[in-house]
C-alpha positions as CSV (number, residue, x, y, z in Angstrom):
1,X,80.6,76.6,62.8
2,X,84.0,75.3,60.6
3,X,87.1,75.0,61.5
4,X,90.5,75.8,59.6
5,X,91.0,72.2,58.9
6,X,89.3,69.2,58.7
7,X,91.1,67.7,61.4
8,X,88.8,67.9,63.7
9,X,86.4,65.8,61.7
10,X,89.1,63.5,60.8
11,X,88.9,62.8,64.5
12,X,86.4,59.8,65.4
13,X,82.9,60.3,67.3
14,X,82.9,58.8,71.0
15,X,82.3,55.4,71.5
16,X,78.5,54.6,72.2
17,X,79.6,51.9,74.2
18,X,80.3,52.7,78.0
19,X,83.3,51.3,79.8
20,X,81.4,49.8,83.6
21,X,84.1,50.1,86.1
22,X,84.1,48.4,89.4
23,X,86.4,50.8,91.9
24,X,87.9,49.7,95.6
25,X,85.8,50.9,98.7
26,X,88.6,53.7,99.6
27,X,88.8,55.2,95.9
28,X,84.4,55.1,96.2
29,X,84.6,57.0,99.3
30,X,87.0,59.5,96.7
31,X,85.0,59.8,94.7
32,X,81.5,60.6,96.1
33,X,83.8,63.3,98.1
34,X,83.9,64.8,95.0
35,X,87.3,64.0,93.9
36,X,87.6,64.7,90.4
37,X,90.6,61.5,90.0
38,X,90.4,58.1,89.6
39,X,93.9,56.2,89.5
40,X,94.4,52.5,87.7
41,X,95.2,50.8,90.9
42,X,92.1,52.0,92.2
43,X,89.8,49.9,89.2
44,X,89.0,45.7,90.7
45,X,87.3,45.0,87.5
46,X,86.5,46.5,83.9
47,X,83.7,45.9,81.2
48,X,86.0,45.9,78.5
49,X,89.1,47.4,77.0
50,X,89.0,51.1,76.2
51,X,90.5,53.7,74.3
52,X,91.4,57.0,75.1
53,X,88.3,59.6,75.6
54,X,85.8,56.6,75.9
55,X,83.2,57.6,78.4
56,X,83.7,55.3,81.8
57,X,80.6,54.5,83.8
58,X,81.7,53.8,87.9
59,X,79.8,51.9,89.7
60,X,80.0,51.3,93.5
61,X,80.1,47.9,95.5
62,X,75.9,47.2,95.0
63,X,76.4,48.1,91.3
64,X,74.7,51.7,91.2
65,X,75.9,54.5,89.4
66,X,78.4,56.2,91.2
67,X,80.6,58.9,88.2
68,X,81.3,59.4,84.8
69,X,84.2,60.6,83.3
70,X,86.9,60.6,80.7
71,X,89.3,57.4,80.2
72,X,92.2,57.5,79.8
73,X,94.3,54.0,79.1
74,X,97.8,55.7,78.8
75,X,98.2,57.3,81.7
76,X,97.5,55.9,85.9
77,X,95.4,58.9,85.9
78,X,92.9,56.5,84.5
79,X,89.5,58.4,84.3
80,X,88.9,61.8,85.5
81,X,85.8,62.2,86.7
82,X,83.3,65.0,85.0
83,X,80.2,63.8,87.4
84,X,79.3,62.2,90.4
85,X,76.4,61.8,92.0
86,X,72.9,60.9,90.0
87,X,73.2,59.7,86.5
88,X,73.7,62.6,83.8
89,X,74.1,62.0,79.8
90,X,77.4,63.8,78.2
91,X,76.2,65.8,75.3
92,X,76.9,69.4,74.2
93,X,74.0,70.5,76.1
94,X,75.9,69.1,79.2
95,X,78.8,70.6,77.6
96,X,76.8,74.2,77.4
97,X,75.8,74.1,80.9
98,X,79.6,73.5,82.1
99,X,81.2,76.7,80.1
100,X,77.8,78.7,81.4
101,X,78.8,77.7,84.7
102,X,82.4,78.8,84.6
103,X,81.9,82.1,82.9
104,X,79.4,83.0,85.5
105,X,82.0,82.2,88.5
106,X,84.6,85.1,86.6
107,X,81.3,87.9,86.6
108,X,82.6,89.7,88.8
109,X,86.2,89.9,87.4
110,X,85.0,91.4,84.2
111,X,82.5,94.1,85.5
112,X,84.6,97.1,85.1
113,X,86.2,96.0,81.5
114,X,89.5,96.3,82.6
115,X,90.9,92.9,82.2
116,X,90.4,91.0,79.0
117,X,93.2,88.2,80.2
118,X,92.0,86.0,82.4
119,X,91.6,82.2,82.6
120,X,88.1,81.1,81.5
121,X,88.0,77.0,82.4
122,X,90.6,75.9,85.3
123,X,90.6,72.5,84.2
124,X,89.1,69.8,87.3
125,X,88.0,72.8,89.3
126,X,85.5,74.1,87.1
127,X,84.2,70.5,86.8
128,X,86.5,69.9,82.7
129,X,89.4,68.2,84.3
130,X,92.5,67.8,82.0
131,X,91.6,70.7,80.5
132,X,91.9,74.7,80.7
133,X,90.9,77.9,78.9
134,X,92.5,81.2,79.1
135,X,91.3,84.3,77.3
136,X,93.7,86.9,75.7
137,X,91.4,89.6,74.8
138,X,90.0,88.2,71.4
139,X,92.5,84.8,71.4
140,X,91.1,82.0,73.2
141,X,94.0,78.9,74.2
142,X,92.5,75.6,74.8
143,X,95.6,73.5,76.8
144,X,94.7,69.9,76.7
145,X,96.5,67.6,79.5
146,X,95.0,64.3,78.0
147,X,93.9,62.6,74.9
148,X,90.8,62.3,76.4
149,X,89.5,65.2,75.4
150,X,90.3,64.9,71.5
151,X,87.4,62.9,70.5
152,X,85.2,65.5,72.7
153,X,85.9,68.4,71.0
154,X,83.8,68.0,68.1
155,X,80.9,68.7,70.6
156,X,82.5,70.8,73.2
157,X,84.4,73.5,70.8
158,X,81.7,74.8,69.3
159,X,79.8,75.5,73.1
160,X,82.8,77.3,74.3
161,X,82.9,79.6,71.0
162,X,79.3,80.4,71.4
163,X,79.3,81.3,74.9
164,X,82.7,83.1,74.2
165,X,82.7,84.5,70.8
166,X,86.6,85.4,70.1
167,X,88.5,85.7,66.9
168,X,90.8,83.4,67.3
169,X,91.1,79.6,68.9
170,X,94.6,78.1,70.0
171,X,95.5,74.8,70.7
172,X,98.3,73.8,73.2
173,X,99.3,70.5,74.8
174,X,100.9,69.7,77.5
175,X,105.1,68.1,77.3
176,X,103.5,64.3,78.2
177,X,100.6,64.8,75.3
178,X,103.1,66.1,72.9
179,X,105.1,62.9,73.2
180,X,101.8,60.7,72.2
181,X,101.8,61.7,68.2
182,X,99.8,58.9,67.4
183,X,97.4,59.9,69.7
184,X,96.6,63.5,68.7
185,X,95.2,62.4,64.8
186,X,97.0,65.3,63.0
187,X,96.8,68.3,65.8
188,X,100.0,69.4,67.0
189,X,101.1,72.0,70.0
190,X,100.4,75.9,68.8
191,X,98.3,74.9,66.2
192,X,95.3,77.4,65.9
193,X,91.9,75.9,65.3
194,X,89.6,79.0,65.1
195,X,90.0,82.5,63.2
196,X,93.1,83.6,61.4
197,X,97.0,82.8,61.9
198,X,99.4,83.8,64.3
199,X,102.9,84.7,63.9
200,X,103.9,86.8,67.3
201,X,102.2,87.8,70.5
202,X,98.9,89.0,71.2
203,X,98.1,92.4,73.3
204,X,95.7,92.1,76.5
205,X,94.8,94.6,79.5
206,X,95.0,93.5,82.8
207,X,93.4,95.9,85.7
208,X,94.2,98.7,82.8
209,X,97.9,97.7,82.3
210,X,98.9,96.0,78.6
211,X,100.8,93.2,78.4
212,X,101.5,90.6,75.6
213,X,101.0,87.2,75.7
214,X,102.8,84.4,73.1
215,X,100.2,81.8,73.3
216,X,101.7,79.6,70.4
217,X,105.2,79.2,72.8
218,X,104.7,81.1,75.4
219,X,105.1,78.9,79.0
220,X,101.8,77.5,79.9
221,X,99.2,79.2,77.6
222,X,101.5,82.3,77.1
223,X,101.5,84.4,80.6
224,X,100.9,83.4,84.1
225,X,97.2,84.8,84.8
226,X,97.2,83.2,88.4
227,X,99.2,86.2,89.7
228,X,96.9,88.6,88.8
229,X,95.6,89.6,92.1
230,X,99.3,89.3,94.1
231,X,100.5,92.0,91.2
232,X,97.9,94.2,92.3
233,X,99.3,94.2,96.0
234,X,102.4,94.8,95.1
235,X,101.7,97.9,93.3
236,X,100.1,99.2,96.4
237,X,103.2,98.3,98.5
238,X,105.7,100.2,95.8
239,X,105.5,104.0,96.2
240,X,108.5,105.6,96.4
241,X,110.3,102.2,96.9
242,X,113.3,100.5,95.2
243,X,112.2,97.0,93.8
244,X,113.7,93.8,92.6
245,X,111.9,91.1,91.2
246,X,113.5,87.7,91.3
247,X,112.3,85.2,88.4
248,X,110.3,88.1,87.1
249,X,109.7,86.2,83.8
250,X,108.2,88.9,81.2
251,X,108.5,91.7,84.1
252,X,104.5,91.0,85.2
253,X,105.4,91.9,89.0
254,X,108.0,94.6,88.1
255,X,105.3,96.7,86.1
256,X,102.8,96.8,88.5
257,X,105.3,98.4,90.9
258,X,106.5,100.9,88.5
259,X,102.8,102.3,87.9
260,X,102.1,102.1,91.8
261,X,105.4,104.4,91.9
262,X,108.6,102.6,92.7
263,X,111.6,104.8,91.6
264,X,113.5,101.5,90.4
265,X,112.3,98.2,89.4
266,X,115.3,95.7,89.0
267,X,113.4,92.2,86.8
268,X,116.0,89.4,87.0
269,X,115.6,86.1,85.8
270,X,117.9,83.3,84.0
271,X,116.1,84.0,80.7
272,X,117.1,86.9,78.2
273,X,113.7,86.4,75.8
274,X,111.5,86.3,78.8
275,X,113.4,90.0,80.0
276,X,113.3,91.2,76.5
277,X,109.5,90.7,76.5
278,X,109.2,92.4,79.7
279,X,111.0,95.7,78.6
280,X,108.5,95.9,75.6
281,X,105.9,94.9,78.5
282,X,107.3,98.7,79.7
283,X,107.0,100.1,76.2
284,X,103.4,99.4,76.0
285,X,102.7,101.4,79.2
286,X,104.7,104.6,78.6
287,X,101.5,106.7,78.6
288,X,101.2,106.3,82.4
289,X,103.4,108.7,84.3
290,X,104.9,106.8,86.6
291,X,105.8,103.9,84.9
292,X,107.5,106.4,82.1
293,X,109.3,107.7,85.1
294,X,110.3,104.4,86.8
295,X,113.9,103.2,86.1
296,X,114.1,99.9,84.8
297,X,117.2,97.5,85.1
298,X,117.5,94.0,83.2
299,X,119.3,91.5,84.9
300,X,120.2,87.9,83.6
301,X,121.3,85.0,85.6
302,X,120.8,82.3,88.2
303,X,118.8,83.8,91.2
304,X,121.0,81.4,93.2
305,X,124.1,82.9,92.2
306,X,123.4,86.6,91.5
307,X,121.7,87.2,94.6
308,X,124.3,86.4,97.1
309,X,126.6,88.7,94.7
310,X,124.5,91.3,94.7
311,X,124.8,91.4,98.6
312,X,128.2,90.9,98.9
313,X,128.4,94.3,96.7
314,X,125.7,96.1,99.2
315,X,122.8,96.3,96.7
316,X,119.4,96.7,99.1
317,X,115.8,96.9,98.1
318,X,112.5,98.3,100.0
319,X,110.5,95.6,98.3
320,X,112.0,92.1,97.1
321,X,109.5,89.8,95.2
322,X,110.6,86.1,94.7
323,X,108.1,84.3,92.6
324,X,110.3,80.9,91.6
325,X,108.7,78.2,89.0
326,X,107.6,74.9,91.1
327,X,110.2,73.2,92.8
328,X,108.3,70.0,93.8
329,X,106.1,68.5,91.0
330,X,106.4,65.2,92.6
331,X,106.6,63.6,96.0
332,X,109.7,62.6,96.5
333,X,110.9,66.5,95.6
334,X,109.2,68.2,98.5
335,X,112.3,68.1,100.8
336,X,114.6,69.2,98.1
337,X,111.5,72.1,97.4
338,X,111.9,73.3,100.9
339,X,115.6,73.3,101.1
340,X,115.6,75.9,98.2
341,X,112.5,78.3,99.5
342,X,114.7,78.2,102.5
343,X,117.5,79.1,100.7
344,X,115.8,81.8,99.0
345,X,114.3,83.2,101.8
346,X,117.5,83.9,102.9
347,X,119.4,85.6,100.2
348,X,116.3,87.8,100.2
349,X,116.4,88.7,103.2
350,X,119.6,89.2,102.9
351,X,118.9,92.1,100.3
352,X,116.1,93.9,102.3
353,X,116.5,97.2,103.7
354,X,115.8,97.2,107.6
355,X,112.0,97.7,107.6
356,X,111.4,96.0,103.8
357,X,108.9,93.8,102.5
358,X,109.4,90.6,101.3
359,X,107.0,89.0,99.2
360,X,107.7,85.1,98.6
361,X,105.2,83.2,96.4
362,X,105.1,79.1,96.1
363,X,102.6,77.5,92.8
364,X,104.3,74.3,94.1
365,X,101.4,71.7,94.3
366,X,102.6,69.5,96.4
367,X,104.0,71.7,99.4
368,X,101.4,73.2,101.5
369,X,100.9,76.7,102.7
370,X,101.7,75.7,106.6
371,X,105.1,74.0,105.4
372,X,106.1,76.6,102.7
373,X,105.4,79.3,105.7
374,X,107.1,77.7,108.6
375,X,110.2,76.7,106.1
376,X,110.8,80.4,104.9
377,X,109.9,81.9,108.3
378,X,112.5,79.6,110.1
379,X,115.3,80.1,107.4
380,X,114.7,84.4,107.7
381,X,114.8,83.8,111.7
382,X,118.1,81.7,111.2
383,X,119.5,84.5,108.8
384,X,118.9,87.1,111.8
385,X,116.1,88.5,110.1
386,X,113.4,87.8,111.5
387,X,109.8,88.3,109.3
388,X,106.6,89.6,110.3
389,X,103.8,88.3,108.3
390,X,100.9,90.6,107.8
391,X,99.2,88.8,104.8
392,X,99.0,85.5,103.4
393,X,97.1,85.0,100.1
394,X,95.8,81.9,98.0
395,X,94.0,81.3,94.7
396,X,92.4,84.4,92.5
397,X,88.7,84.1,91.4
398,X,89.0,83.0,87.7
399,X,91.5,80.0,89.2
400,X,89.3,78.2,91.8
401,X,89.9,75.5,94.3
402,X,87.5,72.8,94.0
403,X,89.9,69.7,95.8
404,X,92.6,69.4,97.8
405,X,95.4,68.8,95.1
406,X,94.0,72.0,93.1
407,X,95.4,74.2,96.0
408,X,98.6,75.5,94.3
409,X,99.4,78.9,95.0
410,X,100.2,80.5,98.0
411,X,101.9,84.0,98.2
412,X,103.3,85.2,101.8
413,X,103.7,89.0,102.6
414,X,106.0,90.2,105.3
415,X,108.4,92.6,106.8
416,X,111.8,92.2,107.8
């Protein structure tokens, strides 16, 4: 198998030599949980000095093999684990069995062929941290989150390709990776790897509705696959009901409710490219009745401001979706994260017909369901709206939990 470029064979083979790291009795017990992080302050002693993507050998206090995994000198996240347990050897067999795994876990998402967008590798919880792979129909996107992986993909690209034959292989880095040039030897953000060019967005189906993706700049990989399953709910809960979609991004949410039958579907967000993609979202899907039928209004702004506008002029919805990016990537955010769900739980309310659904998602990390739950049922209450929760949803199949800190998403569903 040959890649566009020599690049990847400009890139240097793994050292032979394993980094031995000696860890702290707390970061063992971690580990042999099955926590896929090990942290520099965690490492007492260390063989020798490393280089990014060496393979690092733990050992616990009597000196036996406790994980391997991927260093990392650059960044605190210092090795993240790929095995724990008895010893293993790395190799594209290892590799093989890995992708075999993961593809297996998303069987039952592909039986009935319609949904060729999915994601394919969800980075630490399919046992590949710092990395993930979505599918686009016949694009693959490979998103690397360390430089780790680079000297690794020599063995592991080819595996992935065979157990996943696709036309075309896209590489994207994350903002911290992008600021290491000299780490990346020659590969660069959007750059495909695999199959021919790409100048605009690809086409995909998801449960039978077509939606483009931009995996070359597209946030993330180029769509956001994690909401697959809360779409579908939504378009159960739209007949015959007036919608607005708050952060609706490229109008994923606001399509789904036009084909279950909402008469109006209202997609606001603060970006005019992401609503311009989500009217030719609409385009695509003019063959089914009632999304031909379903009126569809742009609106671009700050949810913050336009919101309480819209309420002072007496707009109301049956069914008001708020789906905000994360508010708390860090710790020292999460009071500032639940001051703003609060805040938007209340300017939704504040839109919802007596009797409407509200449904309020979270994919911040670090605020957990029973806090992002309380928070937004307290702030409703205090509006004089009171909600009544009849679902509460987490990850979809093809984006397992496999530790704590993986737990993410959280989507609430109630009336008010």
């Amino acid at each position: 198998m040959s890649f566009h470029s020599d690049l990847l064979t400009a890139i240097p083979a793994p050292a032979t030599r394993r980094l031995a790291l000696h860890v702290t009795r707390d970061a063992e017990r971690v580990l042999r949980g099955g926590h896929p992080w090990l942290f520099a302050n965690s490492i007492v002693r260390q063989s020798h000095v490393g280089s990014p993507g060496d393979l690092a050998v733990v050992f616990d206090q009597k000196r036996r093999f406790l994980a391997i995994g991927l260093y990392d000198p650059t960044s605190p996240l210092r090795v993240r684990i790929l095995h724990q347990g008895a010893p293993v050897t790395i190799d594209r067999a290892w590799w093989r069995q890995q992708v075999s795994a993961a593809i297996q876990r998303r069987a039952p998402l592909l039986r009935d062929g319609q949904t060729t967008g999915y994601r394919l590798v969800h980075g630490e919880n399919d046992g590949l941290p710092g990395l993930v792979v979505d599918r686009y129909d016949q694009t693959l996107v490979l998103k690397l989150y360390t430089a780790a992986w680079l000297l690794h993909l020599a063995d592991f690209l080819p595996e992935l390709l065979a157990a996943q034959p696709a036309q075309r292989l896209v590489l994207r880095m994350s903002r911290a990776l992008q600021k290491e040039p000299a780490l990346l030897y020659g590969l660069s953000d959007g750059m495909v790897l695999w199959g021919p060019a790409l100048s605009g967005p690809v086409i995909f189906t998801e449960n039978g509705l077509r939606f483009e993706a931009d995996p070359l700049h597209g946030q993330k990989t180029g769509f956001f696959l994690d909401q697959r399953e809360n779409r579908a709910r939504v378009e159960a809960l739209a007949t015959g009901r007036r919608v607005l979609n708050v952060f609706a991004y490229n109008g994923g949410f606001s399509l789904y409710a036009a084909r279950g039958g909402a008469h109006l579907v209202t997609s606001l967000d603060s970006s005019s490219p992401a609503l311009e993609a989500a009217a030719r979202n609409f385009a695509l899907n003019q063959t089914i009745p009632t999304v031909a039928q379903a009126r569809h209004e742009l609106l671009v702004g700050d949810a913050f401001q336009l919101l309480p506008e819209m309420a002072a002029a007496g707009a109301r919805f049956d069914l008001v979706i708020l789906d905000p990016p994360a508010f708390a990537k860090q710790q020292a955010e999460i009071e500032r994260a639940l001051s703003a769900y609060a805040q938007l739980a209340r300017l939704g309310v504040a839109l919802l017909q007596p009797g409407g659904t509200l449904v309020f998602a979270s994919c911040s990390s670090r605020v957990g369901i029973d806090a992002f739950t309380a928070t937004v049922q307290q702030a409703a209450a205090l509006a004089g709206r009171p909600l009544h929760l009849f679902a509460q949803t987490t990850h979809a199949l093809d984006h397992p939990i496999g530790f704590p800190e993986g737990a993410y998403l959280k989507c609430l569903y109630a009336t008010a």
